[in-house]
C-alpha positions as CSV (number, residue, x, y, z in Angstrom):
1,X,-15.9,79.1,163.9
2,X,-17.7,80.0,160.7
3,X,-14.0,82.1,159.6
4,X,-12.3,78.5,160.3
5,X,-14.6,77.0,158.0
6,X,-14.5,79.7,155.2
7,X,-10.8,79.9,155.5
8,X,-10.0,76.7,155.5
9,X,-12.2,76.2,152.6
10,X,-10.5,78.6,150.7
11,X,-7.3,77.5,150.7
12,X,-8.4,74.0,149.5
13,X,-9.8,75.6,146.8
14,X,-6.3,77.8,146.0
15,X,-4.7,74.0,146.5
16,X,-7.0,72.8,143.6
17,X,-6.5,75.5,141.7
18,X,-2.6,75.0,141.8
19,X,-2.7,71.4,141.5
20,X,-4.4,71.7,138.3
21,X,-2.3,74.7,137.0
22,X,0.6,72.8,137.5
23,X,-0.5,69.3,136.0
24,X,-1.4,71.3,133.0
25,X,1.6,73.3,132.5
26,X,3.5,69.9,131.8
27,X,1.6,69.5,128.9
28,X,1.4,71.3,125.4
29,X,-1.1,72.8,124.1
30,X,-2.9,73.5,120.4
31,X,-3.2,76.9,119.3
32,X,-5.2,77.7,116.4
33,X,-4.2,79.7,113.6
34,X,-5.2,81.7,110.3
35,X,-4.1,81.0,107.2
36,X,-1.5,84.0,107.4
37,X,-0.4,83.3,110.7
38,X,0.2,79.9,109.5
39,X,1.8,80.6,106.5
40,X,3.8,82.9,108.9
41,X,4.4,80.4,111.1
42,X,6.0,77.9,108.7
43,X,8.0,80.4,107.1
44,X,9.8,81.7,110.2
45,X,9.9,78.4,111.9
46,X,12.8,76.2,112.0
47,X,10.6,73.0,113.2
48,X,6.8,73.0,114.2
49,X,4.3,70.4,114.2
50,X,0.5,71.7,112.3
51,X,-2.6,70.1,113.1
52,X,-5.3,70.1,110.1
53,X,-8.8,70.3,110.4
54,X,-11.7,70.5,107.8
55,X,-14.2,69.9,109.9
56,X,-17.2,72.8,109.5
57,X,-19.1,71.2,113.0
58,X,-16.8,72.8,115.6
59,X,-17.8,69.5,117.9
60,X,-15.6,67.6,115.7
61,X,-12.9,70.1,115.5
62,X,-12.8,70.1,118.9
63,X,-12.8,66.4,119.2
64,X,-9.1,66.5,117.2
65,X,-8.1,69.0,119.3
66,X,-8.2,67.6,122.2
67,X,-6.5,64.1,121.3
68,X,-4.1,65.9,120.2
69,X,-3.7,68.0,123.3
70,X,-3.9,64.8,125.4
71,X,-0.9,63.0,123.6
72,X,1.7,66.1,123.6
73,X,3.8,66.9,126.2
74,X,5.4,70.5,126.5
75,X,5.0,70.8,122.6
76,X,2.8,73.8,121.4
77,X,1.2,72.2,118.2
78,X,-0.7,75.4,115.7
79,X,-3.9,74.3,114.1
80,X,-5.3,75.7,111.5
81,X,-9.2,74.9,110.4
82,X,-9.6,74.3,106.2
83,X,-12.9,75.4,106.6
84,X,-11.6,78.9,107.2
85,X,-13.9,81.4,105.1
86,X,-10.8,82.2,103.7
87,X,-9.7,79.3,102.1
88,X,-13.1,78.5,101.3
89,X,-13.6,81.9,99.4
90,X,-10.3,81.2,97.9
91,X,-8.8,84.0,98.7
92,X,-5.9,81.7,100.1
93,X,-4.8,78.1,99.2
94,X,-2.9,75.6,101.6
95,X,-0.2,75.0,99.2
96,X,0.0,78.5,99.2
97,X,0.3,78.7,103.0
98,X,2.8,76.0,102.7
99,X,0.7,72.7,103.9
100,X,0.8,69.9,101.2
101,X,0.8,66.1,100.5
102,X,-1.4,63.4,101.2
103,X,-3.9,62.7,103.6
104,X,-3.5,66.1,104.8
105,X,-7.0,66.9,106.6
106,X,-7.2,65.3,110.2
107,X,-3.5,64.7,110.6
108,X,-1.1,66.3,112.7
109,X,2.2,66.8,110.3
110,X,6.1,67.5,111.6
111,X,7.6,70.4,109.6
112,X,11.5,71.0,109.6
113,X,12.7,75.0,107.7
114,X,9.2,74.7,105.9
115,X,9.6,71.1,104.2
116,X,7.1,68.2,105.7
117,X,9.3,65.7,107.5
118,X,6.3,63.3,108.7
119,X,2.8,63.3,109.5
120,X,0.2,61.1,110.6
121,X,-3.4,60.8,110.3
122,X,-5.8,61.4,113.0
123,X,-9.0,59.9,111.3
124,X,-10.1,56.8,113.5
125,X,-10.9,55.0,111.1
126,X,-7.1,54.1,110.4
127,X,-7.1,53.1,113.7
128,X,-8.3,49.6,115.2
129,X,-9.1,51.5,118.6
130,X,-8.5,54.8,120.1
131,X,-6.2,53.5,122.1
132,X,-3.8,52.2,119.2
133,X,-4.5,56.5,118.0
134,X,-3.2,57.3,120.9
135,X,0.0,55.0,120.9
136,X,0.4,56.1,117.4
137,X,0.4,59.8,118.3
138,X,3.2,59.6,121.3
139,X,4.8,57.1,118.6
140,X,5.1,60.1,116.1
141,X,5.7,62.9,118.4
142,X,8.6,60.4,120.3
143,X,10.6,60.0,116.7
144,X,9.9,63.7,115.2
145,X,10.9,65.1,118.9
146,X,14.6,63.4,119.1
């Protein structure tokens, strides 16, 4: 009786386990990058969507992350932190990586062969309520995705 109960328990957990793989493989995902990888990136790239950061509490980093994570489906979005030691040192400059424009930090930009085609800002303040973020962020990645 007691292998019933441990087999049976499991294979609900292997159930749970795939449920979740597979609800999160239809999503994208946000991975983070250097500045050379990024400059990399954007050079050899014929269309990819950054996500800048300057946040130096990783809490809040984080916090951009995920809402971007949460709006994306099966697009891979590369982040890259400003407060990387170094850009901060200087030892690299994000116009030299590439990244430019307005309202760059906390926005998640659409790049096309290397050239900024769109971006949006992430900062809630733009925003009346999360929710209209959200909206705003399946809005952008609906127009720059077509």
């Amino acid at each position: 009786m007691a292998k019933r109960w441990v087999g049976g328990l499991a294979g609900f957990v292997v159930v749970l386990i795939l449920v979740g793989c597979g609800s999160q493989g239809a999503t994208g995902q946000v991975e983070s990058l250097s500045p050379g990888e990024m400059k990399e990136t954007l050079q050899d790239s014929d269309n990819v969507y950054i996500l800048v950061t300057d946040a130096s509490e990783e809490e809040k980093r984080d916090e951009y992350i995920k809402v971007v994570e949460e709006n994306i489906e099966e697009i891979n979005v590369k982040e890259i932190n400003a407060q990387n030691q170094k850009i901060l040192d200087g030892d690299m400059d994000l116009n030299e990586i590439g990244l430019e424009g307005n309202e760059l930090f906390q926005s998640l930009s659409y790049y096309e062969g290397g050239q900024l085609q769109n971006r949006i800002s992430l900062k809630t303040q733009k925003y009346q309520t999360l929710e209209d973020r959200e909206q705003a962020i399946q809005k952008f990645i609906n127009e720059t995705s077509s």
